[in-house]
C-alpha positions in Angstrom: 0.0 0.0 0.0 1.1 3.6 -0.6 2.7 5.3 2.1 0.8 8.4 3.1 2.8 11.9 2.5 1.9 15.3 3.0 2.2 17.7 -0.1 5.2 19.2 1.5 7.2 16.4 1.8 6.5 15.2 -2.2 7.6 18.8 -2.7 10.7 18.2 -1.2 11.0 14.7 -2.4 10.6 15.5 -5.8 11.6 19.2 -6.1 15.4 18.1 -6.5 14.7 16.4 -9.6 12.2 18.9 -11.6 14.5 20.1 -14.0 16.4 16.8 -14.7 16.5 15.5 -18.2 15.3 12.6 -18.3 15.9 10.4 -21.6 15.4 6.9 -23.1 17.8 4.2 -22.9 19.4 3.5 -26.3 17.3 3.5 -28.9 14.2 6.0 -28.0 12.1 2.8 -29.0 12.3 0.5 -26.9 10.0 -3.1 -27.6 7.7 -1.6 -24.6 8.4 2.1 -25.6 9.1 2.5 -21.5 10.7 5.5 -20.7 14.4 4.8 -18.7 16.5 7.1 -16.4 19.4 8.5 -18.7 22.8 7.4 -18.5 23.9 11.4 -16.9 21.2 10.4 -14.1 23.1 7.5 -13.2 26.6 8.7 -13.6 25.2 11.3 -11.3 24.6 8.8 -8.4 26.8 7.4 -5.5 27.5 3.6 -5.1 24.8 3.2 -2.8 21.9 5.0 -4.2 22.9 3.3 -7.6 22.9 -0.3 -5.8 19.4 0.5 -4.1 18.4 2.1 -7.5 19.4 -1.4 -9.3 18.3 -3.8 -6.5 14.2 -2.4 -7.4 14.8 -2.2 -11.2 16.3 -5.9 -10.9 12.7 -6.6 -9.2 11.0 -4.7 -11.7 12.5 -6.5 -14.5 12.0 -9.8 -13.8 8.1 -9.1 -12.7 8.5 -9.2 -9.3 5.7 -6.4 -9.3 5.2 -6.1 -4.8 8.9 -6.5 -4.6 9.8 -4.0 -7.1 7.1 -1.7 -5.4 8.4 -2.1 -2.4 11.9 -1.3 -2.8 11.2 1.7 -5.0 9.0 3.0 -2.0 12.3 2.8 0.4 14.5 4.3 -2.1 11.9 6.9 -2.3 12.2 7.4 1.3 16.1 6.7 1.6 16.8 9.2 -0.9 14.5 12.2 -1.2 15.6 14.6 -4.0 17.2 12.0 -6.1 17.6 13.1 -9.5 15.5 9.7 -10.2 13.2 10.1 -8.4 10.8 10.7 -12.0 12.3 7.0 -13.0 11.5 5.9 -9.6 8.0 7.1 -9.1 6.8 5.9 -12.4 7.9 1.9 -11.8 6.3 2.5 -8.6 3.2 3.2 -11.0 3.8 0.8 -13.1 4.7 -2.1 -10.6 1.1 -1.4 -8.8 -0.5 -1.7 -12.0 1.1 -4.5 -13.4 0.0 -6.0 -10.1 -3.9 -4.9 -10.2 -3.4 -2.3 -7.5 -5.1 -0.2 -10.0 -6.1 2.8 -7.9 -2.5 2.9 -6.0 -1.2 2.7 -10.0 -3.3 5.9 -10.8 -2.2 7.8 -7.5 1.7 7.9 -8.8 0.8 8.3 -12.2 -0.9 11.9 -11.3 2.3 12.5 -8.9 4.2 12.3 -12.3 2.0 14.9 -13.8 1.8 17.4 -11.1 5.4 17.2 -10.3 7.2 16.0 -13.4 6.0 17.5 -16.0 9.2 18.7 -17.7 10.3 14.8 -17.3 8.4 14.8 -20.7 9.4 10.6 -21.3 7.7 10.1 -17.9 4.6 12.3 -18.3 4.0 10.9 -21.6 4.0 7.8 -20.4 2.0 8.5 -17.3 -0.7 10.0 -19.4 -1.1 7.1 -21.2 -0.9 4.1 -18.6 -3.2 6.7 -16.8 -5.7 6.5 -19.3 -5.4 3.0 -20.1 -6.5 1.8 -17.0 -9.7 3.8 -17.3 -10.1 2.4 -20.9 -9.5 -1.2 -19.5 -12.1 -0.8 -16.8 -14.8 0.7 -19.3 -14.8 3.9 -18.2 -14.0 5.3 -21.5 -15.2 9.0 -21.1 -12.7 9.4 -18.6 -9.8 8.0 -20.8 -10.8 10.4 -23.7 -10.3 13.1 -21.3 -7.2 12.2 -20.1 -5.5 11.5 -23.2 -7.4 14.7 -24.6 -5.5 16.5 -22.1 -2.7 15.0 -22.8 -3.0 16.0 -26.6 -2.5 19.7 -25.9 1.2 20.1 -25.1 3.0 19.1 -28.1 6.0 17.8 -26.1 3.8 14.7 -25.0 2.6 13.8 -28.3 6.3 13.5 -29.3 7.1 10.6 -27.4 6.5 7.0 -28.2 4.1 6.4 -25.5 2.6 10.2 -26.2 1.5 8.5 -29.9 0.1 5.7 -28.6 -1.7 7.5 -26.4 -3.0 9.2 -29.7 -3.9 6.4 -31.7 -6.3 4.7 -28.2 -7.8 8.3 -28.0 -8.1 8.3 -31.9 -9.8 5.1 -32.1 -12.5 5.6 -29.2 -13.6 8.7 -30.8 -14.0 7.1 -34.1 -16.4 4.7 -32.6 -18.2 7.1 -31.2 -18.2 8.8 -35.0 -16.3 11.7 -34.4 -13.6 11.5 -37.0 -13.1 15.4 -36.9 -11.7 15.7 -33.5 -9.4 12.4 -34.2 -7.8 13.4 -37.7 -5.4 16.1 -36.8 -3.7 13.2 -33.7 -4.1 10.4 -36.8 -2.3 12.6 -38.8 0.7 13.6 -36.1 1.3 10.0 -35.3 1.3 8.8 -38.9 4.4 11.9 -40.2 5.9 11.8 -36.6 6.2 8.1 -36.0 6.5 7.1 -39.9 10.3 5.5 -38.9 10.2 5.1 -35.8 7.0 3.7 -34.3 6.0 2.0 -38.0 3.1 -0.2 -36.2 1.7 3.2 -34.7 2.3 5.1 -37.7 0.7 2.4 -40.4 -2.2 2.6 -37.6 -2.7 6.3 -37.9 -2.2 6.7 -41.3 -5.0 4.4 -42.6 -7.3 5.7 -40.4 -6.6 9.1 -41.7 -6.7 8.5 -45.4 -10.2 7.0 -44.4 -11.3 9.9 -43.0 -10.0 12.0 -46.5 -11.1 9.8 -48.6 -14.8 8.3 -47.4 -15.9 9.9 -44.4 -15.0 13.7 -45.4 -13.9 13.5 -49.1 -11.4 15.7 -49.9 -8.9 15.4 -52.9 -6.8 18.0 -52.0 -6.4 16.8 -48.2 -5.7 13.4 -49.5 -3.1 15.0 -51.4 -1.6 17.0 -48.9 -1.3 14.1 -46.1 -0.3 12.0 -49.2 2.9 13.8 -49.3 3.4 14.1 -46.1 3.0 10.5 -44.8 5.1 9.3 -47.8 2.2 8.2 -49.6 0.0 5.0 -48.2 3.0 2.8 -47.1 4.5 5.3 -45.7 7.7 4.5 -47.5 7.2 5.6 -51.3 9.8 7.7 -52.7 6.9 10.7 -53.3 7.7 14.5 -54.1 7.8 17.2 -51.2 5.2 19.4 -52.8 2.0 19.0 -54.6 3.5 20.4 -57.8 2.8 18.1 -60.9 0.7 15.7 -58.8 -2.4 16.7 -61.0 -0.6 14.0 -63.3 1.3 12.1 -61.3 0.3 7.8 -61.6 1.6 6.8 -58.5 -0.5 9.2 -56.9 -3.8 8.2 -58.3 -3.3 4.9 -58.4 -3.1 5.1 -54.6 -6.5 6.8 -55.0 -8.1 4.8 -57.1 -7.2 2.1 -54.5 -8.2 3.5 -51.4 -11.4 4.2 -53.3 -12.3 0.9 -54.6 -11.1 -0.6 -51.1 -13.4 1.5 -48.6 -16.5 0.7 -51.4 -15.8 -2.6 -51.2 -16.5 -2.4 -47.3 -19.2 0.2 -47.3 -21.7 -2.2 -45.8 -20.9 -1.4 -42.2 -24.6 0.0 -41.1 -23.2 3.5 -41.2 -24.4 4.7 -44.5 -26.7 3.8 -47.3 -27.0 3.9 -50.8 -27.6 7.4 -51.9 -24.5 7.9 -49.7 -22.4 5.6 -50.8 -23.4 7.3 -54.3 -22.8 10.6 -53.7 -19.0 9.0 -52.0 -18.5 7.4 -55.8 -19.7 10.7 -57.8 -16.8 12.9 -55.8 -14.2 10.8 -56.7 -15.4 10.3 -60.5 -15.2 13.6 -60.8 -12.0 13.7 -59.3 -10.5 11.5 -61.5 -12.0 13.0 -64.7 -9.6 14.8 -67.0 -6.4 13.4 -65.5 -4.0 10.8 -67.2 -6.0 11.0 -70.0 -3.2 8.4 -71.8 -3.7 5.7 -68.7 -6.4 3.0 -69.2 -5.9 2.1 -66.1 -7.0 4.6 -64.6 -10.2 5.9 -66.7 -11.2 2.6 -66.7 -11.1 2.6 -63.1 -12.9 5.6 -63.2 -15.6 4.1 -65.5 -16.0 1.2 -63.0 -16.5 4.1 -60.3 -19.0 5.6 -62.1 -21.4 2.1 -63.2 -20.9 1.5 -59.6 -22.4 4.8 -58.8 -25.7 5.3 -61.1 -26.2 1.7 -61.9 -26.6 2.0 -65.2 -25.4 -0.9 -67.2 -25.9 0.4 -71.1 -23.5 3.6 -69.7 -21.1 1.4 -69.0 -20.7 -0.2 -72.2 -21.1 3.2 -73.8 -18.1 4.5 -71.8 -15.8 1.3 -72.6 -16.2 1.8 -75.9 -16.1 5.4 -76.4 -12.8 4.6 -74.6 -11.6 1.5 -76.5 -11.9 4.0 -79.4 -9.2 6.0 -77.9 -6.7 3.4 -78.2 -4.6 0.9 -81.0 -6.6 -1.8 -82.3 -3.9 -3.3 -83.0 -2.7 -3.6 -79.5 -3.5 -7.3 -79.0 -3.3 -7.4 -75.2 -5.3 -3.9 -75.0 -8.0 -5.5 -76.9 -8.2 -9.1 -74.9 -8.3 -6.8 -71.6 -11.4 -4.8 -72.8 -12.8 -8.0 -73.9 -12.8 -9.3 -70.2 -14.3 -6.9 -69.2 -17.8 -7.6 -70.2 -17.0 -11.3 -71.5 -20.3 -12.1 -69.1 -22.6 -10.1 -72.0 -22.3 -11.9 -75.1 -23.0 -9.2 -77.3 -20.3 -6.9 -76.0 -18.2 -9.9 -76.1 -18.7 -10.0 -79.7 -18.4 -6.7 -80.4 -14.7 -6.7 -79.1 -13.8 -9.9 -80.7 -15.1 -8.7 -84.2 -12.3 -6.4 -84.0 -9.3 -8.7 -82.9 -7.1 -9.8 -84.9 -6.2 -13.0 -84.0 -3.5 -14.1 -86.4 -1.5 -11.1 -85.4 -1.7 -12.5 -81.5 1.2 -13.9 -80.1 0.6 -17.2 -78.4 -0.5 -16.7 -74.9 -2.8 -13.8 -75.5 -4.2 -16.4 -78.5 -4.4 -18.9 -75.4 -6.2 -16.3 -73.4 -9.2 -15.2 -75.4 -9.6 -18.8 -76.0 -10.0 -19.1 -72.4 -12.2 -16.3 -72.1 -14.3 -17.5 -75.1 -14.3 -21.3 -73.7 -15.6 -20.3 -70.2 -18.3 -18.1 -71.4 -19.7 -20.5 -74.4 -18.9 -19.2 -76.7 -18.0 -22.1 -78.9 -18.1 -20.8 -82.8 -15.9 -18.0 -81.1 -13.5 -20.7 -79.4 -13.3 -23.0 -82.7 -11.8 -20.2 -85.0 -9.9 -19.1 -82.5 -8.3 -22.8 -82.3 -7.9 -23.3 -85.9 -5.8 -20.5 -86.0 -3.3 -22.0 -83.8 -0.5 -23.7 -86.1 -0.3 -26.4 -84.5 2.8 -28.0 -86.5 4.8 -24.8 -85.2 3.8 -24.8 -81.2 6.1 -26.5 -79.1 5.7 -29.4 -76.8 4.9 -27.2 -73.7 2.5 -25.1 -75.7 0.9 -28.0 -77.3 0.1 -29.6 -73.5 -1.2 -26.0 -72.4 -3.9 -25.7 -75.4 -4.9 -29.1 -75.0 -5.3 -28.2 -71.1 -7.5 -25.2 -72.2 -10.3 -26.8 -74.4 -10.1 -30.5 -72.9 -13.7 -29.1 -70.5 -14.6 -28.0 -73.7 -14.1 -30.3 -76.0 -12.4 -33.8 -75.4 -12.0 -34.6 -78.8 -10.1 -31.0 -79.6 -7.8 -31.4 -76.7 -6.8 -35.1 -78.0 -6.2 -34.1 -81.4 -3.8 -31.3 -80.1 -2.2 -33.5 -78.2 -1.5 -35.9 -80.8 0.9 -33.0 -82.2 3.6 -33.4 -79.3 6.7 -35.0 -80.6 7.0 -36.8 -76.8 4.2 -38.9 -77.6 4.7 -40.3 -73.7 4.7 -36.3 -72.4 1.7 -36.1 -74.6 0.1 -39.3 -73.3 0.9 -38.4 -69.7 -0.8 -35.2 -70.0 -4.1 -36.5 -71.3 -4.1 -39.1 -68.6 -3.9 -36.5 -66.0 -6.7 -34.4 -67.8 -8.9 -37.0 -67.8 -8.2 -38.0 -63.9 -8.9 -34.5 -63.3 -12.4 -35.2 -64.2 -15.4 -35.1 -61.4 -16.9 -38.4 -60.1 -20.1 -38.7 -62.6 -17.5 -38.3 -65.9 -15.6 -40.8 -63.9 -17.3 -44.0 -64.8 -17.3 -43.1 -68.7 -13.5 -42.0 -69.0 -11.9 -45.0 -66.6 -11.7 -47.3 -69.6 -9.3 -44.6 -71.4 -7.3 -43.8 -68.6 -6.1 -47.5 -68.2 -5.7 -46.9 -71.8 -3.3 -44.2 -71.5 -1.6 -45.4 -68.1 -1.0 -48.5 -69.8 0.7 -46.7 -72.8 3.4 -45.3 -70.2 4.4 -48.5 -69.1 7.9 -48.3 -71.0 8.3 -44.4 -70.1 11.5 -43.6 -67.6 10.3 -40.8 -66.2 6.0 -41.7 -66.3 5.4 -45.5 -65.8 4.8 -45.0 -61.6 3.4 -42.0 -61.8 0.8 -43.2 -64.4 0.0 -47.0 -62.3 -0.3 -44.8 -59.3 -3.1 -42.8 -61.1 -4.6 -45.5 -62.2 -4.9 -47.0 -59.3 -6.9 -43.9 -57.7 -9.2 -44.1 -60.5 -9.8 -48.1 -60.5 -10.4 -47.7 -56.7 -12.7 -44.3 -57.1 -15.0 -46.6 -59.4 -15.1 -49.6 -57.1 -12.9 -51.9 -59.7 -10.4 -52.9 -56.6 -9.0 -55.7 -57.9 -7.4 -54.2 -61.0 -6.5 -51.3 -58.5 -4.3 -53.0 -56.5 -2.8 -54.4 -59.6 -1.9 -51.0 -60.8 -0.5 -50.4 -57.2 1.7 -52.4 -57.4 2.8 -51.8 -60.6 3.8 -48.7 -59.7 5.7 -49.5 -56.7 6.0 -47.0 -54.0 7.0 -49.0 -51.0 4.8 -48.8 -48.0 2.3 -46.2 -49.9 1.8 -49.2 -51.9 1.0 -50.9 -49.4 -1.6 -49.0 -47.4 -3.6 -48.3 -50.6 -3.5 -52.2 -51.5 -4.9 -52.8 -47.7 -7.6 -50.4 -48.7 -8.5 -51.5 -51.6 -9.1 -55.2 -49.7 -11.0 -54.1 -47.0 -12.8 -52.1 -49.6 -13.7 -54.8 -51.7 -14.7 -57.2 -48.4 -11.7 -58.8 -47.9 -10.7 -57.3 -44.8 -8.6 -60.5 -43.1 -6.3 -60.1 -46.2 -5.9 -56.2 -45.7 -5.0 -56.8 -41.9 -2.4 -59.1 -43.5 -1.0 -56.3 -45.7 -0.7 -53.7 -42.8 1.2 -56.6 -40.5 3.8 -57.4 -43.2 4.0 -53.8 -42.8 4.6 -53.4 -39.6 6.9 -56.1 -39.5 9.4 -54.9 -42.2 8.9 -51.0 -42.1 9.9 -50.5 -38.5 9.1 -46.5 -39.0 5.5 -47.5 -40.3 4.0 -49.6 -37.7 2.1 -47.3 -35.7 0.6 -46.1 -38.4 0.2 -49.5 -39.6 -1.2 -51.0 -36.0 -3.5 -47.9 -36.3 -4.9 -48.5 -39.3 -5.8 -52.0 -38.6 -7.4 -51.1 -35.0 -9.2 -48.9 -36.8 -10.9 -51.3 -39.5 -11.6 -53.7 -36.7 -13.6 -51.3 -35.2 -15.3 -50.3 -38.2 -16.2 -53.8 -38.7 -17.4 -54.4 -35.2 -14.9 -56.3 -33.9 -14.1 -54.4 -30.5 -12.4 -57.1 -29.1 -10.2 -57.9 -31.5 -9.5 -53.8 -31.6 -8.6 -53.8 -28.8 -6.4 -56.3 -28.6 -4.6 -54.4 -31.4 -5.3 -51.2 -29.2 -3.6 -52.7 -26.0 -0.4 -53.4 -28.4 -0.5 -50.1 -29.8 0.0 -48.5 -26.4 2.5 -51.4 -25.5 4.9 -51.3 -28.3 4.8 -47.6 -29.7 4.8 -45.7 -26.6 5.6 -41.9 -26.8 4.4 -41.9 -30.6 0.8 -40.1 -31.6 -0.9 -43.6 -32.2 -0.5 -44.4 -28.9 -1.6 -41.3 -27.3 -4.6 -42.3 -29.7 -4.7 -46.1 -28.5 -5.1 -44.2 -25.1 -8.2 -42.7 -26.3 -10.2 -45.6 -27.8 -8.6 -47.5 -25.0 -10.1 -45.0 -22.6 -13.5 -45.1 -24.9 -13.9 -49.4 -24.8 -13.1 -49.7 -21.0 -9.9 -51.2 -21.9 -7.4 -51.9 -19.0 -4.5 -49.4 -18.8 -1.4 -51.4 -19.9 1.9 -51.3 -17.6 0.9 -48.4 -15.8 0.4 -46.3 -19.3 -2.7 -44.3 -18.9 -4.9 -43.0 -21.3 -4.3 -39.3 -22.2 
């Protein structure tokens, strides 16, 4: 508890140490951004008050809070007029309210601002611990005032602890929608802390290019802060003055972002749709006129402005009468405009009618046939395809064609693929394409992929690969015998294995299966829990408990320490087994 002292005696405690600068140790951010007695403070000292003064910050350091208080309480009392008697005071604070002595906490933190005020580290840190442990208990009037107070000598809002201080005041008066007394504090901490305090300063500075750009839009503010914060990272290499920034890319693209991101989140209950309109309309505007050479950003702006009125036939008006503006013979230009309305057929066309497609190089070619492909458009897709020359394209190109039409057309992608030169790459591909396919397309493809896994059988690099797949897809369509043929075939030790006990148990025969996981357990040492595991776990599928559980018992016996027998312990546990040599279920 906090020893009881007249105002006099604080005066004459404390009055020794008023005009002491006090300064951070090191760095002047610390990972707590907790102020420190300076180095002159403790060169200042004699032995003795530096070995009392060491003795509490020991305590203190190692969160021996009632200690810690303790001992700064004596030193306090040992040494009236120390010239750290600001550092001391304040771990007294802190000690009491790291250790829940909340009101004791608050008591020392106001003895820092009524007699340490120039100790502008410790006052800035006072304020906020002072106003945190309001916040924490709810009373979060009372923290706005504090912090408020705080706010209006510049020499507090300096510090690291003054900014955080900012950004908690900050945030509780944006909840209570009062961005207009928060934006000037956002503002400081984002420019002040920008290096420094980055976590504080990112903080800030989104917050404040929210309040510019949705809840008070203002282009020339956004401008302004843009500068100063060093655009929205805070680390952009961005002019010192606004001059030229009418026309500046980097600058608008950062708009345009910030725009698009806070519509994207509008729905928040705090505004409705003839606001959110009139929010989209500003910045339209805005962007009008600028950049006029960037499609990027006018067709951002024309996004902006469908999103705004709604009006669909506008929109397609607008791409076009800005399509216009550019080379038709720009290939990529025209594929990007073509995307965006490739959901309405007859703009779709429109675009496409003016493409030339010969002139395309190969993967903007592959692209619109994407785009055509996904959207239906098949007399669109098939010239596109026959103007692929097929006996020029390359292997690799070959495969990604095929891979782009095979949904479409089956036939297509085979053909195509009988162009590679590898004919096993070729093959190996088409098998995966059709393994790709859903469960219902399954059934009527399995007899081709055997086909093609069977064509592989001679291949180096694709025989395994292709059993192994066929395998999955014998097994996916029940045919479990000719599975675990091709599982074999393909000859990947234990994984082998566990799919061939699988495919047994699948198909009914589930001794056999618990005969494939013991020869696995007996000659893959590093496999048998996994293996024991498996086999308890088909037993008890089947309804065998007891046999389980012999199994189970082993399992917590023999692989002790391993994850299958902290799960043996479970099921154990679950059947009412016995607990085996004193191993109890976890």
């Amino acid at each position: 508890m906090r020893m009881s002292k007249p105002i006099g005696y604080l005066q004459k405690v404390y009055g020794c140490a008023l005009a002491i600068a006090i300064t951070f140790s090191g760095s002047p951010y610390l990972a707590a951004n907790e102020p420190v007695v300076g180095t002159a403070v403790l060169q200042g000292m004699d032995d003795w008050e530096l070995s009392r003064l060491r003795n509490a910050d020991e305590a203190f350091n190692n969160n021996r809070w009632r200690q810690a208080a303790a001992a700064y309480e004596l030193f306090l009392t040992e040494f009236p007029g120390s010239s750290a008697s600001a550092h001391v005071i304040y771990r007294l604070a802190r000690s009491h309210h790291e250790d829940k002595k909340i009101n004791e906490a608050r008591v020392f933190y106001r003895d820092i601002l009524d007699f340490f005020p120039d100790a502008v580290p410790f006052a800035a840190a006072a304020y906020y611990h002072l106003g945190k442990s309001h916040d924490d208990a709810g009373a979060h009037d009372e923290a706005i005032r504090i912090w408020a107070e705080m706010a209006q000598d510049e020499r507090y809002i300096n510090e690291p602890l003054g900014g955080s201080a900012l950004n908690r005041l900050s945030g509780r008066l944006i909840e209570r929608d009062r961005w207009g007394e928060a934006i000037d504090n956002l503002q400081h901490v984002a420019v002040h802390f920008r290096t420094e305090n980055r976590r504080a300063a990112d903080w800030a500075r989104d917050r404040a290019f929210r309040y510019w750009v949705r809840e008070q839009p203002d282009q020339d503010a956004v401008r302004a802060f843009w500068i100063a914060a060093r655009g929205t990272n805070g680390r952009r290499d961005v002019p010192d003055s606004a001059d030229g920034l009418e026309e500046h890319g980097r600058f608008w693209s950062d708009v345009r972002s910030m725009v698009f991101s806070h519509d994207r989140h509008w729905d928040d209950g705090r505004a409705g749709e003839q606001e959110r309109a009139q929010y989209l309309n500003y910045w339209v505007q805005a962007l009008q006129g600028r950049l006029l050479d960037s499609d990027d950003h006018h067709l951002d702006r024309i996004e902006l402005e469908r999103r705004a009125s709604g009006d669909q036939a506008a929109y397609f008006a607008a791409l076009r009468e800005r399509f216009a503006r550019g080379d038709e013979s720009d290939q990529q230009r025209n594929l990007r405009f073509l995307r965006l309305v490739q959901e309405h057929s007859e703009e779709l066309r429109w675009y496409y009618q003016r493409m030339d497609v010969r002139a395309m190089d190969f993967a903007t070619r592959l692209s619109l046939l994407e785009t055509l492909v996904s959207q239906g458009e098949d007399e669109g897709a098939r010239s596109v395809l026959s103007r692929f020359p097929l006996a020029d394209l390359e292997d690799g190109q070959l495969i990604e064609l095929a891979q782009a039409v095979f949904g479409w057309n089956q036939e297509r992608a085979e053909s195509v693929l009988g162009q590679v030169d590898d004919t096993h790459a070729g093959n190996y591909a088409l098998l995966n394409l059709y393994a790709g396919l859903g469960r219902d397309s399954l059934r009527d493809a399995i007899d081709r992929i055997v086909e093609l896994a069977d064509s592989l059988v001679a291949s180096p690099d694709h025989a395994s690969s292709a059993q192994w797949i066929k395998g999955q897809k014998l097994e996916a369509v029940g045919r479990y015998t000719e599975a675990i043929a091709a599982y074999r075939a393909a000859d990947r030790g234990t994984d082998t294995g566990f799919a061939v006990a699988r495919c047994l148990r699948s198909d009914g025969r589930l001794e056999q299966a618990l005969s494939e996981l013991e020869m696995i357990e007996n000659v893959v040492p590093d496999d048998g829990p996994r293996a024991a595991r498996t086999a308890a776990e088909y037993l008890l599928a089947a309804d065998r408990e007891e046999a389980a559980g012999r199994v189970i018992i082993r399992i917590q016996r023999q692989y002790r320490g391993s994850r299958e027998a902290n799960w043996a312990h479970r099921q154990g546990e679950r059947l009412g087994l016995d607990y085996v040599d004193g191993v109890e279920a976890e």
